[in-house]
C-alpha distance (Angstrom), angle and dihedral (degrees) to the residues before:
residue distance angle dihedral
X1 . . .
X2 3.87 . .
X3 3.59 142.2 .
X4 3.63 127.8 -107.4
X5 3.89 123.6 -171.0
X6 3.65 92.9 -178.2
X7 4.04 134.6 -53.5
X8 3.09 112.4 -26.4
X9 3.94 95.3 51.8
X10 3.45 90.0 47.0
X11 3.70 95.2 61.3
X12 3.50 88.3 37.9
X13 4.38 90.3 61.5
X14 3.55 91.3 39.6
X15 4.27 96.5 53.5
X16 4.11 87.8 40.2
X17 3.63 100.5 52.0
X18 3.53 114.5 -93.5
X19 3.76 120.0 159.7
X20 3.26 94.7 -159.1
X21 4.07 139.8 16.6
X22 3.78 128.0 -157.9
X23 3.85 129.9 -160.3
X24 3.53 147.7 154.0
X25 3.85 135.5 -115.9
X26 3.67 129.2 -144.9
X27 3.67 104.9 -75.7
X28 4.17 133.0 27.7
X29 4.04 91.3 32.8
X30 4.15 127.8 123.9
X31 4.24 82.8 -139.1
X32 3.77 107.1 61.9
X33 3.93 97.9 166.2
X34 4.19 93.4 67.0
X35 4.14 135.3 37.2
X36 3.05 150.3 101.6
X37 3.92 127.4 -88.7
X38 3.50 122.3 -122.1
X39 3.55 94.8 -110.1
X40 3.79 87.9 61.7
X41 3.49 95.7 49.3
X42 4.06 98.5 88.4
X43 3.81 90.1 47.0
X44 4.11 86.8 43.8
X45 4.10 91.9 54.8
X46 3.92 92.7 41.0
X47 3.48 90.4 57.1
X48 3.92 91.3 51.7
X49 3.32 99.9 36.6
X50 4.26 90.1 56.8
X51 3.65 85.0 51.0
X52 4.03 95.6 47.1
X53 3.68 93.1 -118.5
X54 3.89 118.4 125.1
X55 3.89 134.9 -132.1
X56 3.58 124.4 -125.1
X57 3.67 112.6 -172.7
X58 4.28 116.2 -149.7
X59 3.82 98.5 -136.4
X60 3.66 84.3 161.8
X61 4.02 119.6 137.1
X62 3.80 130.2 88.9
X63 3.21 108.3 -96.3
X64 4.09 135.2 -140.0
X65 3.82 122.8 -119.6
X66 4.14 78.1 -120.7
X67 3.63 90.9 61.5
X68 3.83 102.6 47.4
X69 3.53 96.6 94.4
X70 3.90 93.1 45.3
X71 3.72 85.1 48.7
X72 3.88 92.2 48.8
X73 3.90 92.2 54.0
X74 4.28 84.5 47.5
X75 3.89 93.8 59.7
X76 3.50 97.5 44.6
X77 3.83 93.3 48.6
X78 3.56 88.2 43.4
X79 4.04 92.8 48.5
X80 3.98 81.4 47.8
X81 3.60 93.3 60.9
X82 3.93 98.4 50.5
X83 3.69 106.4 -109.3
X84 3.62 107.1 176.4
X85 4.05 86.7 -131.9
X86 3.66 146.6 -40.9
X87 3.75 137.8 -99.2
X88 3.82 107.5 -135.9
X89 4.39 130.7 174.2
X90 3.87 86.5 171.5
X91 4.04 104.1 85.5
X92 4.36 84.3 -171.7
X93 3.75 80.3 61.4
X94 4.15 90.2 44.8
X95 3.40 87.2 63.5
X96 3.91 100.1 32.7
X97 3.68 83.7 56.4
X98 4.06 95.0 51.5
X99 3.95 84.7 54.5
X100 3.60 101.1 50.7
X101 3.72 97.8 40.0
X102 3.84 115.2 8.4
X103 3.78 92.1 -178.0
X104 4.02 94.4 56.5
X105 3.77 105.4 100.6
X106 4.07 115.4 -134.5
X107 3.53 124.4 -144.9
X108 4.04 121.9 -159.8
X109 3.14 108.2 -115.3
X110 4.14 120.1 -131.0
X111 3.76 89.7 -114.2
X112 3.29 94.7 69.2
X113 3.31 86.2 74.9
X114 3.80 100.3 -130.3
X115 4.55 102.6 179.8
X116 4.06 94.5 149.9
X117 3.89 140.7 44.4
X118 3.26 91.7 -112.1
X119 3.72 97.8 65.1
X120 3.30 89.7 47.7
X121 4.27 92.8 59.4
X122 3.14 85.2 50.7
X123 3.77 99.2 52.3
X124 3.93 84.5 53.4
X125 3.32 91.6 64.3
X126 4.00 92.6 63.9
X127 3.62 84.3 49.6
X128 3.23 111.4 -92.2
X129 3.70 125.4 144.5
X130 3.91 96.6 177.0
X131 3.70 127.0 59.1
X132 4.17 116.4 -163.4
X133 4.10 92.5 -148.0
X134 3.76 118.8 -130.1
X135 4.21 109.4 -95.7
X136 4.27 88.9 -127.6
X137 3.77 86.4 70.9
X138 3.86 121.2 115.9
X139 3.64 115.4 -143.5
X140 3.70 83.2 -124.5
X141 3.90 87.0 58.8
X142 4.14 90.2 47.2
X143 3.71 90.1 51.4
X144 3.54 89.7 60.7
X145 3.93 96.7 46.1
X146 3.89 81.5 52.0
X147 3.38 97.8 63.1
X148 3.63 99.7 45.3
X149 4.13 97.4 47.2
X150 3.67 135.3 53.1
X151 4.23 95.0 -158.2
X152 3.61 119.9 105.5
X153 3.91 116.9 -87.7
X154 3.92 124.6 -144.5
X155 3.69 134.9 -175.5
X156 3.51 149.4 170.5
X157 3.61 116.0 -106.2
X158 3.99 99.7 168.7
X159 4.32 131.7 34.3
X160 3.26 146.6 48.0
X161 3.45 126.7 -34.8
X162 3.92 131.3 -135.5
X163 3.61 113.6 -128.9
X164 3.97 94.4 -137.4
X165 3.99 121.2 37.4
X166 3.64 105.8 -62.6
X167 4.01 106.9 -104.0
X168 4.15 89.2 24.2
X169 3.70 104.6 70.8
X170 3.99 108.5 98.3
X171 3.88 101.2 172.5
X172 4.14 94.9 106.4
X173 4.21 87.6 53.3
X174 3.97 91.4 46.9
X175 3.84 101.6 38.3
X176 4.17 99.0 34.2
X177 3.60 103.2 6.5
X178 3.83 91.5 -118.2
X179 3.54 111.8 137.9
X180 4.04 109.7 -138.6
X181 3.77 85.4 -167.2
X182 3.65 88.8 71.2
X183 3.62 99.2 42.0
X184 4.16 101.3 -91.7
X185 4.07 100.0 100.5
X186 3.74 110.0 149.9
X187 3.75 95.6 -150.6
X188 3.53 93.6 -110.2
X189 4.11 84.7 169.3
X190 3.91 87.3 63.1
X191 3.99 96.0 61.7
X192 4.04 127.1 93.4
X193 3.15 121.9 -97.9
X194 3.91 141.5 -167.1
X195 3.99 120.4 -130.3
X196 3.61 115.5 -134.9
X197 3.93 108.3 -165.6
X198 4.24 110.7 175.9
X199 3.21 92.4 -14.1
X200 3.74 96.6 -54.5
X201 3.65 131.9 115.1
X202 3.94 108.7 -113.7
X203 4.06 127.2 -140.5
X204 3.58 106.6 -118.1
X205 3.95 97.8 169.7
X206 3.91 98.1 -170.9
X207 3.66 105.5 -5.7
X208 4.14 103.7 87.3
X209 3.54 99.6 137.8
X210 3.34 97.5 68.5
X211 4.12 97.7 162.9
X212 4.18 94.5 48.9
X213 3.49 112.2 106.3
X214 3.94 125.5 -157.0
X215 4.37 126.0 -110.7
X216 3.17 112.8 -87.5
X217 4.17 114.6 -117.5
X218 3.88 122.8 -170.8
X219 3.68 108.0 159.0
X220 3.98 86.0 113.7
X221 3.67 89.6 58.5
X222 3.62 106.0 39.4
X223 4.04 88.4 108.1
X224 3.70 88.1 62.9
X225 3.78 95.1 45.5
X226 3.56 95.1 53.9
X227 3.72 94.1 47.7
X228 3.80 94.5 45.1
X229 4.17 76.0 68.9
X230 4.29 95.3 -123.1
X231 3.71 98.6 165.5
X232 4.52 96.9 -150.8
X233 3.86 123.1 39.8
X234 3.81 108.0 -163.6
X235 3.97 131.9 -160.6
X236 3.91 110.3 -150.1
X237 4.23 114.3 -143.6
X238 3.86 114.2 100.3
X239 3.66 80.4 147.3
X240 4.17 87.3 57.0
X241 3.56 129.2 100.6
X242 4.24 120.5 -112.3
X243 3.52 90.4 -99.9
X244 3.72 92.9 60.7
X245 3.75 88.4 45.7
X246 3.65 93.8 50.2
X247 3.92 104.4 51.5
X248 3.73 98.9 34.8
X249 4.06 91.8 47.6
X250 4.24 88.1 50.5
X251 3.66 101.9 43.8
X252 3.92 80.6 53.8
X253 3.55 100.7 39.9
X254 4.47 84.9 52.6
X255 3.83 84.1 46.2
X256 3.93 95.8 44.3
X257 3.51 85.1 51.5
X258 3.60 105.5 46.7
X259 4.00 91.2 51.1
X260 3.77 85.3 59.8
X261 3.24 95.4 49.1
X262 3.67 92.2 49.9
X263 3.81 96.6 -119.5
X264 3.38 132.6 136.2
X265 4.11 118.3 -97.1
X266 3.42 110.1 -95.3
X267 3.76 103.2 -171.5
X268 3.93 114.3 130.9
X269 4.09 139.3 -145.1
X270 4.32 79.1 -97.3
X271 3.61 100.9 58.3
X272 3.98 93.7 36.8
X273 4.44 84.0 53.0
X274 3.83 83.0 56.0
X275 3.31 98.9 49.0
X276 3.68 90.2 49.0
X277 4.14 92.3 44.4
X278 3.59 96.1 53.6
X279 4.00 97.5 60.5
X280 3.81 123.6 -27.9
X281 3.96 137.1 151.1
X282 4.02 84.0 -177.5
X283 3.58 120.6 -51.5
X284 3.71 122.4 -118.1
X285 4.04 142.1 140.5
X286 4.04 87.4 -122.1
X287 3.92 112.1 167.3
X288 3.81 90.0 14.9
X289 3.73 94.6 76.1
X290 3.94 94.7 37.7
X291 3.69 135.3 -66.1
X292 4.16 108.8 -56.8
X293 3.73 99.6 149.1
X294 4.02 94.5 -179.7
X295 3.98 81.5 69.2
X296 3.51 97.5 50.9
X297 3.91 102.9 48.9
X298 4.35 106.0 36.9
X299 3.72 85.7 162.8
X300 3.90 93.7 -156.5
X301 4.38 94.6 114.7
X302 3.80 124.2 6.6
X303 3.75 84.7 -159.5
X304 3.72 145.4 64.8
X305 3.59 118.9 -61.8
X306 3.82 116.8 171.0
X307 3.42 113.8 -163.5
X308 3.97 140.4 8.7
X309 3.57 101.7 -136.3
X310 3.66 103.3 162.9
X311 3.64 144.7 -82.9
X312 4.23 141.3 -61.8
X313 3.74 108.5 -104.5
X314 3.50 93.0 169.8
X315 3.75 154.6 11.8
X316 3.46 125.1 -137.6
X317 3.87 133.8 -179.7
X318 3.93 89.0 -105.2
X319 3.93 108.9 -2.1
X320 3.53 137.9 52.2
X321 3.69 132.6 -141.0
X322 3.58 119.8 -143.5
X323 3.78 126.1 179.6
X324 3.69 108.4 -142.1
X325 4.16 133.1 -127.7
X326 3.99 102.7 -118.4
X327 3.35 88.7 -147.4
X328 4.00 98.0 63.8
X329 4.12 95.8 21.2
X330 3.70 96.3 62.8
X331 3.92 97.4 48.6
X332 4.21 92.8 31.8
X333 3.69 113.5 17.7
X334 3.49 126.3 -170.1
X335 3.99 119.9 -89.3
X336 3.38 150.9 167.7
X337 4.08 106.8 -69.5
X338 3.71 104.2 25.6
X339 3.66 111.3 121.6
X340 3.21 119.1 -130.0
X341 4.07 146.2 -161.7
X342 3.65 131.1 -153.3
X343 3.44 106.2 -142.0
X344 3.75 109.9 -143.7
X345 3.89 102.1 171.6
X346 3.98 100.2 128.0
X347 4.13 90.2 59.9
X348 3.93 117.1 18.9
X349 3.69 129.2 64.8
X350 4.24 116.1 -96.9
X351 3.73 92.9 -123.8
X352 4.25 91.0 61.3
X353 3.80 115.6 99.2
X354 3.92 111.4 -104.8
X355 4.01 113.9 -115.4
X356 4.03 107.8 -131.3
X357 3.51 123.9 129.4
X358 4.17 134.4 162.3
X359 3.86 120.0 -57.8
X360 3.42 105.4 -128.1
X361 3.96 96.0 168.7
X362 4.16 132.0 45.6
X363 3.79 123.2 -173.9
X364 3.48 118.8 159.5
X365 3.76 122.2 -131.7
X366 3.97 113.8 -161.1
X367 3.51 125.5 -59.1
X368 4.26 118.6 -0.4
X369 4.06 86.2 -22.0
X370 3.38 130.5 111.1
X371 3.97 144.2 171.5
X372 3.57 117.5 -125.8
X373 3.98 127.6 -157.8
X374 3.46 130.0 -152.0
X375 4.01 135.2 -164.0
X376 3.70 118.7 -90.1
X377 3.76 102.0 -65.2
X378 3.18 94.0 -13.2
X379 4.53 85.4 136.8
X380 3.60 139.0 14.8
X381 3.56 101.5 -128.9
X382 3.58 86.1 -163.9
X383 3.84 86.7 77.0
X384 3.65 91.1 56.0
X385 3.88 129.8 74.0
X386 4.07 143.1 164.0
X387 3.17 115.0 -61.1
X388 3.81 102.4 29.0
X389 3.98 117.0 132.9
X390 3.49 121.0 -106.6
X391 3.54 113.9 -140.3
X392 3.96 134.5 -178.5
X393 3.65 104.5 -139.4
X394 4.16 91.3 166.6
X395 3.48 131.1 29.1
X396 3.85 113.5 -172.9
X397 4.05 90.4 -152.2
X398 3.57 93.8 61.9
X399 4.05 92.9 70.0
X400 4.30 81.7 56.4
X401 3.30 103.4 47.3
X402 4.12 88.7 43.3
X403 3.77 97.8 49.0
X404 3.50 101.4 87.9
X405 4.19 91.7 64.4
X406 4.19 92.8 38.9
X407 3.58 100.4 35.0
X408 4.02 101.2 34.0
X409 3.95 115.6 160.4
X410 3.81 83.3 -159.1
X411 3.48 143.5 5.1
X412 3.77 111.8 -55.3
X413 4.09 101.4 -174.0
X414 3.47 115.2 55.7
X415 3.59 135.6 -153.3
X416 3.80 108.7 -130.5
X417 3.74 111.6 -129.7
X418 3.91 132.1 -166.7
X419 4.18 127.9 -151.6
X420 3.23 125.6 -153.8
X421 3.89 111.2 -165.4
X422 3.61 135.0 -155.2
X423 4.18 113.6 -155.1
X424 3.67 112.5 175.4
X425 4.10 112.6 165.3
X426 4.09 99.4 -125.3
X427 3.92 92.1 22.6
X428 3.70 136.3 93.6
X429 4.29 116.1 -95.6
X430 3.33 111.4 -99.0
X431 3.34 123.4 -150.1
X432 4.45 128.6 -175.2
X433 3.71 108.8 -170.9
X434 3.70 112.9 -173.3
X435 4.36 132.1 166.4
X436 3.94 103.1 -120.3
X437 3.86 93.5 -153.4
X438 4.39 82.1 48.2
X439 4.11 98.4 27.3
X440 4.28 82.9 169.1
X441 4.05 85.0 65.2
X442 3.72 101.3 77.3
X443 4.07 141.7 141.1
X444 3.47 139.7 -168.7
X445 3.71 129.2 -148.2
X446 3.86 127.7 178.4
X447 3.77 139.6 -165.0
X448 3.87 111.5 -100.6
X449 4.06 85.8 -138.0
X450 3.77 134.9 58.6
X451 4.04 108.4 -109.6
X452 3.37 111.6 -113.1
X453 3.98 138.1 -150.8
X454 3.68 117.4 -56.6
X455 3.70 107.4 -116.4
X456 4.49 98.9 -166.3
X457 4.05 90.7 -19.5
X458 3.34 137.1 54.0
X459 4.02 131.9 -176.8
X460 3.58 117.8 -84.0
X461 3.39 138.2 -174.5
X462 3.85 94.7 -119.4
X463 3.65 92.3 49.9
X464 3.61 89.6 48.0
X465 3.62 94.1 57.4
X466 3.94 93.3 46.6
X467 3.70 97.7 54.8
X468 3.67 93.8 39.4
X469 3.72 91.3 45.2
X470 3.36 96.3 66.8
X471 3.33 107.3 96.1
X472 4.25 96.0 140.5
X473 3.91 106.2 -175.9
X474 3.84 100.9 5.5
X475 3.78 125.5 125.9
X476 4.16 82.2 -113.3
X477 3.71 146.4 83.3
X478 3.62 131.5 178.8
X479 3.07 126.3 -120.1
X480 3.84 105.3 170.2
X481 3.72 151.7 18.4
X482 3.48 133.4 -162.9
X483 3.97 118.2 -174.1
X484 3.51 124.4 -164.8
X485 4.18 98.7 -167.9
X486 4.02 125.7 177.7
X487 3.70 117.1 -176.2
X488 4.11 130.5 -11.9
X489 4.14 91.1 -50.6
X490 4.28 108.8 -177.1
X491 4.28 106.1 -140.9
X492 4.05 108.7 176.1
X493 3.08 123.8 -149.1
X494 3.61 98.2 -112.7
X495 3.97 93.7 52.1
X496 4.47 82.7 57.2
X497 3.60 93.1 49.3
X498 3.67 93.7 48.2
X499 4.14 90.0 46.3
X500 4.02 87.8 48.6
X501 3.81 95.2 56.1
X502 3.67 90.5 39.3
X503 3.89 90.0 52.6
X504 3.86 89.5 51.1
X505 3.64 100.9 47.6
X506 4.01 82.4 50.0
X507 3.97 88.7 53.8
X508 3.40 99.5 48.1
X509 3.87 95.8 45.1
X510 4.22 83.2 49.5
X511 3.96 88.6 57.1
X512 3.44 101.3 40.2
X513 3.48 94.0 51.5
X514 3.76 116.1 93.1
X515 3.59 123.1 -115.0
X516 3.49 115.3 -114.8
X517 3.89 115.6 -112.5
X518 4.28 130.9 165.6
X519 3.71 110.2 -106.5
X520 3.56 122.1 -173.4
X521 3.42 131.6 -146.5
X522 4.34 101.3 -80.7
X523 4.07 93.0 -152.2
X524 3.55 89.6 43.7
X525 4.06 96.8 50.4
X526 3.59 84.2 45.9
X527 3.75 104.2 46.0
X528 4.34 84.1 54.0
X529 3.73 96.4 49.8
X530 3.65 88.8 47.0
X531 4.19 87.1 65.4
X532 3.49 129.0 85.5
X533 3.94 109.7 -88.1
X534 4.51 110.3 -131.4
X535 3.71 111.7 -116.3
C-alpha cells in the first residue's frame, strides 16, 4: 500500500505496482499540507479502480462535537464515491461511519495505538475489520497477535518514524500550538537538543538530535512478514515526492512478490543505494526486529541525507579529497552532478547551514580516493575539514532510471487478464473476459455473425491468443486463453481485433463504475444518535 499526496504520487503507485493507495482530503486528515478535495475524489477512485488499485481514505483526526455534522456529510460523500474504506482514530466516527454507510469498510488507524490482541477485539467491535499495527511492534510481537485474532493486520514496512506513539505525542500543541493530530506538527522531535544528566550539561559530540528517529527499511525482512500472515504492507510519505513513491513501492512490490512465490529476495547493493538516495534519515528495520533504541535515534542529522559516500581526507584551496566507503563507491561512484553534503556534525553547531554543493569535477587519487571539483565558489572549503562525512544528498541518475513509473506515456503495470473463448462452426464467437487478480470483474463480447467454414484457415488457439493479445497501450495483459472449438470455425483477424477493443472498453467501464452501497441520510443518522437512547 502506498502513499499519495496528490497526483503525481498517485500515478506514480498505480504505474509501480501498488495494490492499493491511501490519501487524505481536505479536512479530518493527520497531513494537512497535501489531498485531494472531495470533488476530486470520484475522479481519484475511477482512476484506481480502472487500474485495479484500491482507495483508502485517511479520515483519521479526533474530531469536535462542532465538526460532526461536517464530518457526517464527508463519509457519505466519500462512501458515494467508492472508496474501498476509510482510515479512522475517532471510534465516534467508527460508528458514525457504520450508520451512514454500513457497507464502507473501516480500517483502525495506527494512531489508535493498537500493540495487543486485545485492542484489536475491541476495535472490531466499532466496526473495524482492519487494524494499522503500531510501528514499536516486533515481528515477533505481530506473530503472536496473529495467532490469537482473525481481523486483518497492517503495518508499515517503509518511512519515517515518530519518536512517541503515533497519535500520542502532544509536544507541537503545547510548545507551538499546532496540533499534529490535525496535520500541523512542527517536528518538534527533529530539533537539537542539550542533555542535562545530574544537573550537568553532557558532551554529546555528534549526537544533538537526540529525539529524531531513523526510516524505517524492511526489504530484508519481507520473507518473514509475509509468512507471519499480515494481510497490508504500508510505505509511510504522503509528504514525499513521486519519485519516492515510485522506487520504494516497486522494490516492494518485486519483494512482495517473490516471498509469495517462495523465491529467494533478489534485491541488490544498487536498488538498496536508491532507496536510500531518494529520501533517508538512515535506513533500518528498528522495532521490527526487537526494541534497540540506540539504532533507532543516531542523532547525527534530523534530516535527509542520501548517501554515505565517504569521508574528507583533505582540504585543498579549491578541491577536496574524499576517501570513499567500498561498499557504496564500487556500486555508485562519485561523478560529476551528484550533490553533495559535508557532514560536519562532530565539530559545528546543528543550527549552522551545511556546506555541499554540485561536483562538477572527478579525478581519482590512488586506491578508493578521489578529488572532487566544484564550480567557482560554489564552497568555502574553509567550512570543511578531515574527517567530515561525505554524503550524496542528489544523484542526477535517479530522475532517469525513475522516469518510466512518474513520467509514463502509458500504463506501465498491467493487470493480467484471462479469455475464455467459445468457437462453434455456425455459431456466434464467444468471448469471456475476466481480471485474474479480480476473477468477479468480467465481460463478454460476441461476434454479431455466425462463424462460418474455414476455407485454407481455421481458428486456433495460438492465433487466438495473438490477436487477442494485443492489447498495445491498455491497462491489460493476457495471460491466458482457453478455447472451446467445435468444427473448422473461420475468425479473421479483423472480427478479433474488433472483439479485443470491445472487451476493453467493457472492462474499463466495469471498474470505473462505482459499486453500489446503502447510504443513509448523514444529518439524519446524526440528528438520532444525538438523542437520548431508552433503557
Amino acid at each position: 500500500m502506498s502513499p499519495a499526496g496528490y497526483w503525481p504520487q498517485l500515478h506514480a503507485a498505480i504505474e509501480a505496482g501498488a495494490d492499493a493507495v491511501y490519501f487524505g482530503l481536505k479536512h479530518f486528515t493527520a497531513r494537512a499540507k497535501v489531498g485531494f478535495s472531495l470533488e476530486e475524489l470520484p475522479e481519484v477512485m475511477r482512476t484506481l479502480h480502472r487500474r485495479g488499485a484500491k482507495g483508502y481514505i485517511t479520515f483519521n483526526s479526533l474530531v469536535f462535537d462542532s465538526e460532526l455534522a461536517e464530518a457526517a456529510q464527508s463519509l457519505a460523500a466519500i462512501a458515494e464515491a467508492g472508496a474501498d474504506a476509510i482510515i479512522v482514530q475517532d471510534v465516534g466516527i467508527a460508528q458514525l461511519a457504520r450508520q451512514i454507510a454500513p457497507g464502507l469498510e473501516i480500517h483502525g488507524s495506527t494512531q489508535m495505538s493498537i500493540t495487543s490482541a486485545e485492542g484489536i477485539h475491541l476495535a472490531q467491535q466499532w466496526g473495524v475489520s482492519r487494524v494499522v499495527l503500531a510501528r514499536e511492534l516486533s515481528l515477533e510481537e505481530i506473530g503472536q497477535i496473529r495467532r490469537q485474532t482473525d481481523c486483518e493486520l497492517e503495518m508499515f514496512v517503509h518511512g519515517a518514524l515518530c519518536v512517541s506513539y503515533s497519535g500520542q505525542c502532544f509536544s507541537s500543541e503545547a510548545w507551538g500550538g499546532r496540533s499534529a493530530n490535525r496535520g500541523q506538527c512542527a517536528q518538534a522531535c527533529r530539533l537539537p537538543y542539550e542533555l542535562m544528566v545530574d544537573e550537568q550539561i553532557k558532551p554529546l559530540d555528534d549526537a544533538r538530535y537526540l529525539l529524531s528517529p531513523g526510516d524505517l527499511y524492511t526489504l530484508p525482512q519481507i520473507p518473514q512478514i509475509v509468512q507471519v500472515g499480515v494481510s497490508a504492507l504500508k510505505i509511510e510519505g504522503r509528504y514525499k515526492d513521486a519519485n519516492y513513491v515510485a522506487l520504494t513501492t516497486a522494490a516492494y512490490r518485486k519483494a512482495v512478490d517473490e516471498a509469495y512465490a517462495g523465491q529467494p529476495l533478489s534485491f541488490s547493493r544498487s536498488e538498496e543505494i536508491q532507496l536510500e538516495q531518494v529520501y533517508s534519515r538512515g535506513l533500518g528495520p528498528h522495532f521490527v526486529n526487537g526494541t534497540n533504541h540506540q539504532t533507532v535515534v543516531l542523532g547525527r542529522s534530523p534530516r535527509h541525507r542520501g548517501v554515505l559516500m565517504g569521508r574528507v581526507v583533505k582540504v585543498l584551496s579549491d578541491r577536496v579529497r574524499v576517501a570513499c566507503d567500498p561498499a557504496t563507491g564500487t556500486v555508485a561512484p562519485l561523478k560529476a552532478g551528484d550533490g553533495l553534503v559535508f557532514d560536519a556534525a562532530a565539530w559545528r553547531s546543528p543550527q549552522e547551514t551545511e556546506e555541499g554543493g554540485r561536483v562538477y569535477q572527478v579525478a581519482p587519487k590512488g586506491k578508493d580516493e578521489v578529488e572532487l571539483q566544484f564550480a567557482n565558489n560554489a564552497i568555502n572549503f574553509g567550512r570543511i575539514r578531515p574527517g567530515d562525512w561525505v554524503w550524496r544528498s542528489d544523484d542526477p541518475d535517479l530522475e532517469r532510471v525513475v522516469r518510466p513509473l512518474t513520467q509514463a506515456a502509458g500504463p506501465v503495470h498491467k493487470q493480467p487478464v484471462r479469455v475464455r473463448a467459445t468457437a462453434h462452426e455456425g455459431e456466434p464467437l464467444l468471448l469471456v473476459w475476466s481480471l485474474v487478480e479480480q476473477p468477479q470483474v468480467r465481460v463478454t463480447v460476441q461476434s454479431a455473425e455466425a462463424l462460418g467454414p474455414a476455407q485454407n484457415r481455421a481458428l486456433t488457439p495460438e492465433f487466438l491468443r495473438e490477436q487477442l493479445g494485443r492489447l498495445g497501450n491498455t491497462a491489460y495483459e493476457l495471460t491466458g486463453v482457453e478455447l472451446d472449438l467445435r468444427g473448422q470455425p473461420f475468425a479473421p483477424s479483423s472480427l478479433l481485433n474488433h472483439l479485443r477493443r470491445e472487451a476493453v472498453e467493457q472492462l474499463i467501464e466495469v471498474q470505473s463504475r462505482p459499486r453500489p452501497i446503502v447510504i443513509n441520510d448523514p444529518l439524519r443518522v446524526l440528528e438520532a444518535a444525538k438523542k437520548p437512547q431508552r433503557s
